[in-house]
C-alpha positions as CSV (number, residue, x, y, z in Angstrom):
1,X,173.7,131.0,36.2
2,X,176.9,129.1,34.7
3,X,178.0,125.9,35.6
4,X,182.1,125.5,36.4
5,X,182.4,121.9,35.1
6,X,181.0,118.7,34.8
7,X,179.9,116.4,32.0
8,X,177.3,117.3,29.4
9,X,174.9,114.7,27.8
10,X,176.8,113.8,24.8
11,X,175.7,113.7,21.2
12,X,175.4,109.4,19.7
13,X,174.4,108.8,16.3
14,X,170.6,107.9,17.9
15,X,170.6,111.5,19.3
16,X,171.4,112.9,22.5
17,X,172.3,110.6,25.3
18,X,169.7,109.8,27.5
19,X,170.6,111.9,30.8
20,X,170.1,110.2,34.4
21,X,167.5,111.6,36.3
22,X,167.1,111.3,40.2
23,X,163.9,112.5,42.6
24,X,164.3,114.6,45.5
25,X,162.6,112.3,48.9
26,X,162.0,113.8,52.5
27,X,164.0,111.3,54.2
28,X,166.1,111.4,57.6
29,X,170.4,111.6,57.7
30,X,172.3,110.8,60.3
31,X,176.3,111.7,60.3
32,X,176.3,108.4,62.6
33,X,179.5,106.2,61.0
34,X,180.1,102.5,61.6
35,X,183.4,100.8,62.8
36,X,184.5,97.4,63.5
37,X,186.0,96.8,67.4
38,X,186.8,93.8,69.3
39,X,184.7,92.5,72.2
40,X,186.4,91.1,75.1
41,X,187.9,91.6,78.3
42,X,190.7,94.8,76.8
43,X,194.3,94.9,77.6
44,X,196.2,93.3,80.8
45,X,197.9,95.0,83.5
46,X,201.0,93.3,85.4
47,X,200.3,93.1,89.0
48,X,203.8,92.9,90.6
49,X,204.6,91.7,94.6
50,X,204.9,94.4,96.6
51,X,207.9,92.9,98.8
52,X,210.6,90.4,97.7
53,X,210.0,86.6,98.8
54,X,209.2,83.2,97.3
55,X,205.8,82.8,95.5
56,X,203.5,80.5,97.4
57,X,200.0,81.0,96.1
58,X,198.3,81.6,92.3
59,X,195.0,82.5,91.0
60,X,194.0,80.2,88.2
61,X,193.6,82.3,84.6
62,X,189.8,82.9,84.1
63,X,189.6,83.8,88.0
64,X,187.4,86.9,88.6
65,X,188.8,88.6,91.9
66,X,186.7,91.2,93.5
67,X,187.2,93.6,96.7
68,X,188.8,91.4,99.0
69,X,189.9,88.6,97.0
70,X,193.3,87.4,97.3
71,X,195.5,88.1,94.4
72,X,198.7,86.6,95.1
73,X,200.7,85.3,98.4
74,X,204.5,86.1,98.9
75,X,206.2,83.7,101.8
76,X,202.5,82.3,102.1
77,X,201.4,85.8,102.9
78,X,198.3,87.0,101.0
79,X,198.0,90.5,99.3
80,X,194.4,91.2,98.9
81,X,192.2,93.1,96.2
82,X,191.5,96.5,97.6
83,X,188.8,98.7,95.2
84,X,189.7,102.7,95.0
85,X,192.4,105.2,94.0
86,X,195.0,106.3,95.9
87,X,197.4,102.6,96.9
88,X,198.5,102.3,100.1
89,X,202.4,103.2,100.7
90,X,203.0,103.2,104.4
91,X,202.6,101.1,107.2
92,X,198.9,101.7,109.1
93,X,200.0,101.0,112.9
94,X,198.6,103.6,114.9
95,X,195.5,105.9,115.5
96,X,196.1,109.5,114.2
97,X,197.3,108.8,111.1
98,X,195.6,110.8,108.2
99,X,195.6,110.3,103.8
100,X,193.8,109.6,101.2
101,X,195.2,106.1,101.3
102,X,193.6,105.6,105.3
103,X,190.3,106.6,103.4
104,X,190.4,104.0,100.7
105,X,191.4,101.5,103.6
106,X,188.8,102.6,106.2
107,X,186.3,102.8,102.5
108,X,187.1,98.9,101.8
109,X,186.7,98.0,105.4
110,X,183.7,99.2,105.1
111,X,182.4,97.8,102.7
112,X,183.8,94.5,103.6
113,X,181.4,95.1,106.5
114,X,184.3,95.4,109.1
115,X,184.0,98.6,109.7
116,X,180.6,101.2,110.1
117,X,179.9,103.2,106.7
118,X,180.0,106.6,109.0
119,X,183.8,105.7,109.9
120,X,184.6,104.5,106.2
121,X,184.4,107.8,104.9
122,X,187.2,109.0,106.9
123,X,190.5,109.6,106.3
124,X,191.3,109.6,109.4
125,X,193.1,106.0,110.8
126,X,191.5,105.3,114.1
127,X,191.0,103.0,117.0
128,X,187.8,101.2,114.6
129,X,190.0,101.0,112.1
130,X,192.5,99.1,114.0
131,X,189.5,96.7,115.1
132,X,188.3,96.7,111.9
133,X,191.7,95.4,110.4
134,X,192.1,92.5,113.4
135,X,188.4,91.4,112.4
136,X,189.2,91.2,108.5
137,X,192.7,89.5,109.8
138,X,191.1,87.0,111.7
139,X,188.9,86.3,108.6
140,X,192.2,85.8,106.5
141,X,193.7,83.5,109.0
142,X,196.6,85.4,109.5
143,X,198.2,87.2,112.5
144,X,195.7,89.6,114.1
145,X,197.8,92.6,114.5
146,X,195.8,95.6,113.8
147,X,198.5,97.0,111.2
148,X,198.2,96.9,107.7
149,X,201.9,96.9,105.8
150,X,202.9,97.1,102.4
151,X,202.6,93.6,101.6
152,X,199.1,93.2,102.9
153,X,196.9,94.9,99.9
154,X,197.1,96.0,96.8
155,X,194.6,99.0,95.3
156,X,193.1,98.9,91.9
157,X,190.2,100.6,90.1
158,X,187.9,97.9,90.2
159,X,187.4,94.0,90.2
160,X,189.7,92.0,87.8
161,X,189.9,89.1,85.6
162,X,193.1,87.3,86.0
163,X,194.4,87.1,82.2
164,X,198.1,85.9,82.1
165,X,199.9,83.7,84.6
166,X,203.5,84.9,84.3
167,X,204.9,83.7,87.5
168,X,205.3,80.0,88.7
169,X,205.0,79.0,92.7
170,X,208.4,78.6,94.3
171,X,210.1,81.6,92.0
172,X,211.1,84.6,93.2
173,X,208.7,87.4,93.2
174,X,211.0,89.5,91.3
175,X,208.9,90.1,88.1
176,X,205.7,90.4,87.0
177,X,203.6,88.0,88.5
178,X,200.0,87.8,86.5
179,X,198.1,90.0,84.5
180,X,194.5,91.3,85.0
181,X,191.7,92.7,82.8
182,X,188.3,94.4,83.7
183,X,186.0,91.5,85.3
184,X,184.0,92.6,82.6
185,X,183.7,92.2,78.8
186,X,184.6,95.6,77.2
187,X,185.0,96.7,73.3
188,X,188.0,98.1,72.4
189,X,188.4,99.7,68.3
190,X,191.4,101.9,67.0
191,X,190.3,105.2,65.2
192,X,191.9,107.0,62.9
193,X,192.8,110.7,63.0
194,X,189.9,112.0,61.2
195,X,187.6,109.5,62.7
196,X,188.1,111.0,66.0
197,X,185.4,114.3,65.6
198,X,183.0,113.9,68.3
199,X,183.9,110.9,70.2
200,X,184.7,111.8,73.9
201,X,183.9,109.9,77.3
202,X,180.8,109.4,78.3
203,X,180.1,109.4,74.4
204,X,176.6,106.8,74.0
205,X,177.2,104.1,71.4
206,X,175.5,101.2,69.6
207,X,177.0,97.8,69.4
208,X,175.7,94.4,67.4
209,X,177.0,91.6,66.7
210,X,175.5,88.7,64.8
211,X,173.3,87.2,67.3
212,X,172.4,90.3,69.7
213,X,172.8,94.2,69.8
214,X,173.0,96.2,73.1
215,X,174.4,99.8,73.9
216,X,177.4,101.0,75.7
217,X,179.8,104.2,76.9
218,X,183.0,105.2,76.1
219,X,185.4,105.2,78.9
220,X,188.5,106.0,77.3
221,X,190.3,107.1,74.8
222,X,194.4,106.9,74.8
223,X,196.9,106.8,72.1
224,X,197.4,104.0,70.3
225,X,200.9,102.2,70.1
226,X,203.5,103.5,67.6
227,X,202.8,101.0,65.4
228,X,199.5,101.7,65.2
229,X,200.3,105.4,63.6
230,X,198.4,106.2,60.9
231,X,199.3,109.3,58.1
232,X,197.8,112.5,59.2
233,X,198.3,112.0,62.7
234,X,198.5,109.5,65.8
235,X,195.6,106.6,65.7
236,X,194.1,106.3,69.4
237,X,192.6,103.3,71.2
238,X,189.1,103.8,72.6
239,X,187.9,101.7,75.4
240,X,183.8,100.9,75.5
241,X,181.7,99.6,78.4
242,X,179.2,98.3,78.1
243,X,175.8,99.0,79.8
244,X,174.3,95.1,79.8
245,X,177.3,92.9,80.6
246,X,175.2,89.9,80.5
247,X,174.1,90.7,77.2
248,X,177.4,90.3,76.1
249,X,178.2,87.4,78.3
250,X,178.3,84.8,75.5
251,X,179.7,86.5,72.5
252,X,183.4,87.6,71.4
253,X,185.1,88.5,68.6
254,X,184.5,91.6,66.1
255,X,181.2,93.6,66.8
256,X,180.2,96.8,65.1
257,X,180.3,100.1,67.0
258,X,177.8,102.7,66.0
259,X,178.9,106.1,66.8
260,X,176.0,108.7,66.8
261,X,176.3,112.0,64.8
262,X,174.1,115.0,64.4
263,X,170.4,114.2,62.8
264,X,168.2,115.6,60.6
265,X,164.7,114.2,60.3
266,X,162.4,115.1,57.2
267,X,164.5,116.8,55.3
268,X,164.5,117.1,51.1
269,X,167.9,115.4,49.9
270,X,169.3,114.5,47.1
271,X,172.8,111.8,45.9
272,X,175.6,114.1,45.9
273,X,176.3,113.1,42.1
274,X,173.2,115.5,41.3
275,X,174.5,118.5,42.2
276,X,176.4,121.5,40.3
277,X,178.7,123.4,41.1
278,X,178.4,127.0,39.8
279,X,181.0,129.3,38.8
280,X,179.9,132.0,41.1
281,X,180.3,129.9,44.2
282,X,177.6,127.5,44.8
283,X,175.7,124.1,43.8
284,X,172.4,124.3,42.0
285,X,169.8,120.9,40.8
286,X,169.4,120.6,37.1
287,X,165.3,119.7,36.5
288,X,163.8,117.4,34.1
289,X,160.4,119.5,33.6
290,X,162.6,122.3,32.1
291,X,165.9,122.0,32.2
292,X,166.6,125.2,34.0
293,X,169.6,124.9,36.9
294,X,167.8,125.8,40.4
295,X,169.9,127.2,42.7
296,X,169.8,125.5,46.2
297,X,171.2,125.9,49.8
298,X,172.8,122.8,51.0
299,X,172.5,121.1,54.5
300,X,173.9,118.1,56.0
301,X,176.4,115.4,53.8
302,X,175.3,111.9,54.9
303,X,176.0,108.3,53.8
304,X,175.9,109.7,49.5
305,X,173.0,111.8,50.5
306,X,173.0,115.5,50.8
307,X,170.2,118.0,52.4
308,X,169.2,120.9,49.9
309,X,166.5,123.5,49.5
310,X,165.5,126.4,47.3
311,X,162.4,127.9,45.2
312,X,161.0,125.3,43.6
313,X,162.6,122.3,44.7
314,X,159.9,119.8,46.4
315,X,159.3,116.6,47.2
316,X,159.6,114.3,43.9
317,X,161.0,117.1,41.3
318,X,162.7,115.1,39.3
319,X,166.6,115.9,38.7
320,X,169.5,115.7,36.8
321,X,172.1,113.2,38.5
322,X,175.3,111.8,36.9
323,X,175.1,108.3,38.4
């Protein structure tokens, strides 16, 4: 058994230099890695009017807005938080019309308690639904027609936060008028290319913070800006909810993201400074008792740590290490 490499204990005018010795432990590793993300409410999205006109009505930044909610009004004429996803694009003014857009209308009615929870699984644009729409009118204080238009809703994935205030009343509703978050805190960290291995949605996650810990889910992962390239490959931006808002309600700022590996528990394991590499192929431990290099199979690499076994290596034989 030959060794390819590595430093010797060198000869000092007191004798050999002392070499540094290690014991092997049964301990646990985990291929779990820490990173550093940012707790808030994530990135805004423009909402834009829907029709031209003159801006009349503005949510106040900070506002949460749920199904139903008014967002904006155009000519004093609100456009109101719909939840699903498929937006509306055509005028709703007669029974018989079918879509996935009549079912997320008929599903919000519903919900809104204007229409039954039968009818608002339909996709199918009925005679309720026409009631249904006069009732939730009537509600808005606006013209009880029956039809939903354009201008009426607009359909997002869930509840907001209103982040930016672009627009200012009396413009023209030309542009962007506001921007809007998640109604709820979210984490959101950049990874690099090689950080990447085993992160997918639905992936579970750790996240503490000075004062508090709780756990979360990753809901996303997209490529991250250009200018957020990294060597080797594209960086992406990973979005994490999490699973106790309230827990979260009070903090901000950097948290640290745990993201869970594969585990060993009770394994022998060494540093990775005590083993040798051998010149026909291979890593061997080095004992104290004897000197003699044992030859030994090696598991999982973890946090300096590495798992290994082979004749003769048991918990606390002492080993060679060269830190």
């Amino acid at each position: 058994m030959t060794l390819m490499g590595g430093k010797q204990p060198t000869a000092t005018a007191d004798g050999p230099e002392q070499a540094k010795t290690t014991s092997v432990v049964r301990t646990d590793l985990s291929s779990s890695q820490d990173f550093t993300g940012s707790l808030g409410f994530g990135d805004e999205m423009p909402v834009k009017s829907r029709v031209p006109g003159t801006v009349t009505w503005l949510p106040a930044a900070g506002t949460k807005i749920g199904r139903g909610g008014v967002l904006y009004k155009v000519d004093n004429r609100p456009a109101v938080l719909f939840v699903g996803d498929t937006p509306t694009y055509r005028k709703l003014d007669a029974p018989g019309i079918k879509g996935p857009d009549v079912k997320v209308v008929n599903q919000n009615l519903a919900a809104m308690g204007y229409l039954g929870q039968a009818a608002g699984r339909m996709d199918t644009f009925t005679a309720a639904s026409q009631a249904a729409i006069r009732k939730w009118q009537k509600a808005l204080k606006v013209d009880e027609t029956g039809i939903l238009d354009l201008p009426d809703v607009v359909v997002l994935p869930a509840p907001v936060r209103v982040g930016t205030v672009t627009a200012q009343l009396g413009t023209a509703a030309d542009g962007p008028l506001l921007g809007v978050t998640s109604d709820a805190k979210v984490v959101t960290l950049s990874l690099g290319p090689n950080d990447t291995s085993g992160v997918t949605s639905g992936t579970k996650v750790d996240i503490s913070w000075p004062d508090g810990r709780t756990t979360g889910v990753v809901a996303g992962i997209t490529k991250a800006t250009a200018k957020d390239s990294a060597p080797g490959g594209d960086k992406v931006a990973v979005t994490i909810t999490v699973d106790d808002p309230t827990a979260v309600a009070k903090a901000d700022g950097s948290v640290t993201i745990k993201l869970a590996g594969a585990t060993r528990t009770g394994v022998l394991a060494v540093p990775v400074t005590a083993l040798l590499a051998l010149k026909e192929g291979g890593y061997a431990l080095q004992t104290v008792s004897d000197g003699k290099l044992v030859a030994v199979q090696t598991g999982m690499f973890a946090n300096g740590m590495v798992e290994v076994s082979g004749a003769g290596i048991a918990e606390g034989t002492k080993v060679v290490t060269a830190s």
